[in-house]
N, C-alpha and C positions, 0 to 999 in steps of 0.2 A: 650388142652382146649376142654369140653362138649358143642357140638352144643346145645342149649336149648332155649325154647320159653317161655317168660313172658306174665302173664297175668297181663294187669294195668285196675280197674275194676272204676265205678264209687263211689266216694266217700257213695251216697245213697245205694250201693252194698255193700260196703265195710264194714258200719253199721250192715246192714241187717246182714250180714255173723257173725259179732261180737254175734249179737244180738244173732242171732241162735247159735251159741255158747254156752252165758248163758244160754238158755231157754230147750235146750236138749242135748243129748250125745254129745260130740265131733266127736265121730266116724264119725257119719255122716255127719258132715261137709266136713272130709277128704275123707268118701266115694261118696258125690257127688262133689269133686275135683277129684278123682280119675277116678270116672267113666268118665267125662268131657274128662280128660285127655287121657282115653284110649280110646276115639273118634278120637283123633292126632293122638296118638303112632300108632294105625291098619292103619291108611292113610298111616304114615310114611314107615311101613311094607312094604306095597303094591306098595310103590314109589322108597325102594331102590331098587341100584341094586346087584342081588343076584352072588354072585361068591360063595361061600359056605355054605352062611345061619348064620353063627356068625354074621355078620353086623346086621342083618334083626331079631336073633333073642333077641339080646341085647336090642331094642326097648321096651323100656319100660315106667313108670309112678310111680317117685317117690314123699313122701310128707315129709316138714318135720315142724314143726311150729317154730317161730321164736319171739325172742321176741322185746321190741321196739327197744332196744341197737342193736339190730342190731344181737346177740348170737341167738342159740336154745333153746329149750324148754321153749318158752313164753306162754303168753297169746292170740288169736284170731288171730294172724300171719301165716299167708300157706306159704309157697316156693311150687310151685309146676315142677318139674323138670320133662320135658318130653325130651326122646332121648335116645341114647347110653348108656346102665350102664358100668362101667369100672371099674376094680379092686375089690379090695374087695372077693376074690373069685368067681365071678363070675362064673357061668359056660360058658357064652357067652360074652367075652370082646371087646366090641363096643368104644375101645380105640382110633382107629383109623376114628372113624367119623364124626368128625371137618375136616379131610383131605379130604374126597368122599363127605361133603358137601359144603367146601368152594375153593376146589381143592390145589394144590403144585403148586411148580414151575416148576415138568415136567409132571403133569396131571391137565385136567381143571376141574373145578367144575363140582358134581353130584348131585345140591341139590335136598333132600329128608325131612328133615324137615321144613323149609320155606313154600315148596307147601303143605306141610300137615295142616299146621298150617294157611295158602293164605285157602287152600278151606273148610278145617274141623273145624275151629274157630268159626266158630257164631253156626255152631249145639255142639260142644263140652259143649261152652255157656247155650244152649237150654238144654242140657243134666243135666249137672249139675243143673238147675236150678228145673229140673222140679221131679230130685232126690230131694231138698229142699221142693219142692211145695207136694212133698207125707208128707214129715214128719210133717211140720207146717197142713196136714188133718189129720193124726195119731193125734196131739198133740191135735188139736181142738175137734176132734171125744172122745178124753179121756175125756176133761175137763169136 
């Protein structure tokens, strides 16, 4: 199982995010989840610990949209997956990091995304938002 942190947003956010959806590209919407997210991931970086660099460099920020059922490729829906990538060819398989961060039963916990996600959440927040808050000035500055 993928260590991963959810964002649960307010509902007037959650709008907003739809909204900006219809009104301009998508991309940007996943670009300022993305950038958000890669506010986490560099903490999370920074907090494991390194024994060769595959854990630390597997760290990453994926997106994928989702639709209401619950499937992918919907409508105004983000999953935004921050942590370990695994599989998939990878070059750096962070399979193992639900184990370093919840620990076994012969080693104890290292958490590294918890605290990332404890100190770097409300700027991640700030981040994304203020990616949005460029675009809806592009969009105004055009009209």
């Amino acid at each position: 199982m993928r260590p991963s942190v959810r964002f649960s947003v307010s509902p007037d956010l959650e709008q907003n995010l739809r909204n900006l959806a219809k009104l301009t590209r998508k991309d940007v919407v996943i670009e300022a989840l993305t950038a958000g997210g890669e506010v986490i991931a560099e903490e999370a970086k920074r907090l494991v610990k390194v024994v060769s660099g595959n854990l630390r460099d597997s760290i990453g920020v994926s997106i994928n949209e989702q639709n209401s059922a619950g499937g992918q490729s919907g409508k105004g829906h983000f999953n935004v997956f921050i942590g370990p990538r695994t599989g998939g060819g990878e070059p750096h398989d962070g399979f193992y990091g639900h184990m370093i961060e919840r620990g076994t039963f012969r080693f104890g916990a290292q958490p590294f995304m918890a605290p990332a996600f404890d100190t770097m959440g409300e700027e991640a927040g700030e981040v994304a938002i203020d990616h949005i808050r460029a675009e809806f000035t592009r969009l105004t500055k055009r009209a």
